[in-house]
C-alpha positions in Angstrom: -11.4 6.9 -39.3 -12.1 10.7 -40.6 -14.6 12.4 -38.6 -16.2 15.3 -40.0 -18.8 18.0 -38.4 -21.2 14.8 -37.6 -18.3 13.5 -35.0 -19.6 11.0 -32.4 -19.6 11.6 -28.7 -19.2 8.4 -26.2 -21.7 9.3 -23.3 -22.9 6.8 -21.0 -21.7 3.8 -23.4 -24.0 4.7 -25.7 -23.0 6.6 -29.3 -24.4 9.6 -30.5 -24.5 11.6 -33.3 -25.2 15.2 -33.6 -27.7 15.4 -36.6 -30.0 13.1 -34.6 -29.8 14.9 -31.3 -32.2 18.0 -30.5 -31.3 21.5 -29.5 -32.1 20.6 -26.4 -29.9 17.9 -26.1 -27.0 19.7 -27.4 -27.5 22.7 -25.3 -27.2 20.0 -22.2 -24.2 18.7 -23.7 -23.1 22.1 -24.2 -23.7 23.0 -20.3 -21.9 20.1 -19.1 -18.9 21.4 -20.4 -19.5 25.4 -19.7 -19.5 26.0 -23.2 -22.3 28.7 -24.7 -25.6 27.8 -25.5 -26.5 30.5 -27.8 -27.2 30.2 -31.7 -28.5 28.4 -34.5 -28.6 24.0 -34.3 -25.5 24.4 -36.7 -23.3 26.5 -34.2 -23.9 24.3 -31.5 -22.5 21.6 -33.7 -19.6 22.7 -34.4 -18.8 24.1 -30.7 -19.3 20.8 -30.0 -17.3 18.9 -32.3 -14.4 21.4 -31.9 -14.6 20.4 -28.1 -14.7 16.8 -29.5 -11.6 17.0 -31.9 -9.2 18.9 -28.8 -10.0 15.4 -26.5 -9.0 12.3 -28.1 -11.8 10.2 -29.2 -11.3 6.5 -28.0 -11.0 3.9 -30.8 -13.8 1.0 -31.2 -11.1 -1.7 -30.7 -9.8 0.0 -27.3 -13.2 0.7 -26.1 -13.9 -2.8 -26.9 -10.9 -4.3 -24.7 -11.6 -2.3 -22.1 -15.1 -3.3 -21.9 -14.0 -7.0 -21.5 -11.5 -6.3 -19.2 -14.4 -4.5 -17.0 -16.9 -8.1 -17.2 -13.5 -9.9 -15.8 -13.0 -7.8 -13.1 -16.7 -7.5 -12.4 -17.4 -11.4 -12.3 -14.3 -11.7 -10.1 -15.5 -9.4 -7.3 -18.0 -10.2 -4.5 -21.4 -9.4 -4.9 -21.9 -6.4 -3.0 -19.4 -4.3 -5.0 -21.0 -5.6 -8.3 -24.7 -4.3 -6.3 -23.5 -1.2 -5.2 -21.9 -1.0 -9.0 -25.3 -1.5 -10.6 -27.2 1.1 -8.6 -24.9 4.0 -9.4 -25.1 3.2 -13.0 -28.6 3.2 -13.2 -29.1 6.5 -11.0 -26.8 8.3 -13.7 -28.0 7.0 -16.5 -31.9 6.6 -16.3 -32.0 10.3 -17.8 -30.1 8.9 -21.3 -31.5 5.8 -21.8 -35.2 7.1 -22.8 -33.5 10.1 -24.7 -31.7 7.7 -27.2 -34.6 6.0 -28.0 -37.1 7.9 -31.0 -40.5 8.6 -30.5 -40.6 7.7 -26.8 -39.4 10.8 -24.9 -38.5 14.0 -27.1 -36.5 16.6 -25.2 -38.6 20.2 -25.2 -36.2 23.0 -25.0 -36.2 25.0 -21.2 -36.1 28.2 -20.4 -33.7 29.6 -18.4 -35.4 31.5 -14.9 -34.0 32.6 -11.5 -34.9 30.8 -8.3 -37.5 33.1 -7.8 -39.2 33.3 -10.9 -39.6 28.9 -10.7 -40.7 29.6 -7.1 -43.5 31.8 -8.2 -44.5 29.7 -10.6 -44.8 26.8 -8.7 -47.4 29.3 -6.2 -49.2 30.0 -9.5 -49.8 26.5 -10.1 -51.1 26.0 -6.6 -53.3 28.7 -6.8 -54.8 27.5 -10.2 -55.4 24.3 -8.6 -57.7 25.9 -6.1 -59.2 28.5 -8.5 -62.9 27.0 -9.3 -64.5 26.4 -12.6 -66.3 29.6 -14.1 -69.4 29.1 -15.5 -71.7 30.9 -17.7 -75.4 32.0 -16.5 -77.5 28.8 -16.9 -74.9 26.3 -18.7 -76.8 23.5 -17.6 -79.8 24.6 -19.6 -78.2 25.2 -22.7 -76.1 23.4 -24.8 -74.5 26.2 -26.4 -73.6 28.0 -23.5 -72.0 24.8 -21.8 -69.5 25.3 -24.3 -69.0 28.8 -24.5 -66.6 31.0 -22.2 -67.2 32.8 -18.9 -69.4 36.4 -19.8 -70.9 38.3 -16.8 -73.9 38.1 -15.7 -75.9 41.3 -15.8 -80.4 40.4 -15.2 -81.0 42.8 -12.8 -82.9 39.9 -11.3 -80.0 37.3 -12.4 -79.5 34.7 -9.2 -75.8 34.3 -10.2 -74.9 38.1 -10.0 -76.9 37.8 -6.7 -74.8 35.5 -5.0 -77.6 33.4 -4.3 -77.7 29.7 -3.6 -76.0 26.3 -5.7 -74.8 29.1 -8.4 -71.1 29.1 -9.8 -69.5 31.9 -8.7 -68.2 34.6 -10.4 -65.0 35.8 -11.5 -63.4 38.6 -9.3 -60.6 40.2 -8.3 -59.5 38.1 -5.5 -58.8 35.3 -8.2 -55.6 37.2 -9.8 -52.3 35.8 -9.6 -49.1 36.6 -8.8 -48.2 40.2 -10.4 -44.5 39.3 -11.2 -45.0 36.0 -13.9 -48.5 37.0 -14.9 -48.5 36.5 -19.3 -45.9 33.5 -18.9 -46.4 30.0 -19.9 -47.0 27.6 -17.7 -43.4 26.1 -18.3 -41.9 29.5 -17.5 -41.6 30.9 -21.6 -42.6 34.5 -22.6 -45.3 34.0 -25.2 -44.8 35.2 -28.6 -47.6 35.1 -31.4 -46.0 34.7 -34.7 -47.5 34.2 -38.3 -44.4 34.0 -40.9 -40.8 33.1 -40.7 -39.6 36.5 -40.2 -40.9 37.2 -36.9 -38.6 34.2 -35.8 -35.3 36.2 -36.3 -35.8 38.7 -33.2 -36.9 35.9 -30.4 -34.7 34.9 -27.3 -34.7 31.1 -27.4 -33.5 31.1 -23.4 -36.7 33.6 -22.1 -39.3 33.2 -25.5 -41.4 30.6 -27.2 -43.5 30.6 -30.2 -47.3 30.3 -31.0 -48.0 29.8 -34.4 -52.1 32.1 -35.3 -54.3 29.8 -36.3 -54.7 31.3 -39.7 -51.2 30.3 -40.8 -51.6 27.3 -43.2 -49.9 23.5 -43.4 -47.5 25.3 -46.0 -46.0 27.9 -43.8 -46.6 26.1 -40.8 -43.9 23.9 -41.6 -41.6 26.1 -42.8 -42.0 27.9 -39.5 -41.2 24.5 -37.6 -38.2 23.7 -39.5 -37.1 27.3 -38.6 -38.1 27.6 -35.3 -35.9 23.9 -34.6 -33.0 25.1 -36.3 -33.2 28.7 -34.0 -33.9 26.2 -31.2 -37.3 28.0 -30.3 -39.8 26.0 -28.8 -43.2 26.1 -30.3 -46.3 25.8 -27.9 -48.9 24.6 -30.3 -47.3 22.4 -32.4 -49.2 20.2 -35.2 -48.2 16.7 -36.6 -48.6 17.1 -40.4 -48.1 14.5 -43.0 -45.6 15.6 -45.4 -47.3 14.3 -48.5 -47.8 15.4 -52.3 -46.9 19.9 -52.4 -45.8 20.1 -48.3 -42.7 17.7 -48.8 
């Protein structure tokens, strides 16, 4: 059997190929073995297949006979070794199973922080928990301002700049967050605005993800996602758009 760069990988007894697995995927593959991370979807693959052709890839028909000759030794034994068998596969392989299977669970690419920048953000989160609802003056009045963000209020006779009673309070100061991750995403990525597929070339994957304006178009917004996954940049705001008629 010839393999080429779209070599399988035996993980976990189940078979994988590269084309179908994300950047995400490949960069855990890629960790596991203290291999780089860095680069375009197509250098990952071929790190990983040159890893692939230096071990010896077991054959169908071995793998096969070696799986039968597991179920004899396993109906053979008592039935606390087959229980104690049977929990230790499933606490390794839970992770894998829901990966394999499309649509289900998509892996999002991570960023890669210190201990004390996921501590921090963790206190952020707590502290956003906590952090009341702003309102703006007399929401429940109008419709339009129900909607609308939080604006100041500034009636010199206005009861919510007052502080007076059963008013939403107002933002101030004592509401910041922490200094050190203020302007990062709430899974721990550098924000980037982008709006063609030349502002992709100079982001970090590892510390920067994407967010496409909202004036960019179906056109170029899908250029920019097929970009973006072949970089392995995450996008914040992505769209599902129907590849029909000019956008296939």
């Amino acid at each position: 059997m010839e393999f080429t760069l779209l070599q399988r990988v035996h993980k976990g007894g189940i078979w994988m190929e590269y084309d179908k697995m994300t950047v995400a995927q490949l960069k855990d593959l890629l960790r596991e073995n203290d291999l780089p991370v860095s680069g375009k979807k197509s250098e990952l693959i071929e790190r990983l297949s040159s890893l692939s052709s230096e071990t010896e890839l077991p054959n169908e028909d071995v793998t096969d006979n070696i799986d039968a000759k597991e179920e004899e030794a396993e109906s053979g034994s008592e039935e606390s070794d087959s229980e104690e068998f049977f929990e230790e596969d499933n606490d390794d392989d839970d992770d894998d199973f829901y990966d394999d299977f499309t649509g289900i669970h998509t892996a999002r690419q991570k960023p890669i922080l210190d201990d004390e920048t996921k501590n921090l953000l963790k206190f952020r989160a707590n502290q956003m928990k906590k952090q009341p609802a702003f309102r703006r003056q007399e929401w429940f009045r109008y419709k339009r301002l129900s909607h609308s963000g939080w604006r100041k209020p500034k009636g010199y006779q206005s009861k919510q700049r007052l502080n007076m009673k059963y008013r939403t309070p107002m933002a101030r100061i004592g509401y910041g967050k922490i200094s050190a991750v203020r302007g990062l995403h709430s899974s721990g990525f550098k924000e980037v605005l982008v709006h063609k597929i030349e502002d992709l070339e100079s982001i970090n994957p590892e510390k920067q993800a994407i967010r496409i304006g909202s004036s960019v178009g179906n056109r170029k917004r899908l250029s920019i996602h097929d970009r973006a996954d072949d970089l392995g940049l995450r996008i914040l705001n992505r769209r599902r758009i129907d590849r029909k008629g000019d956008l296939q």
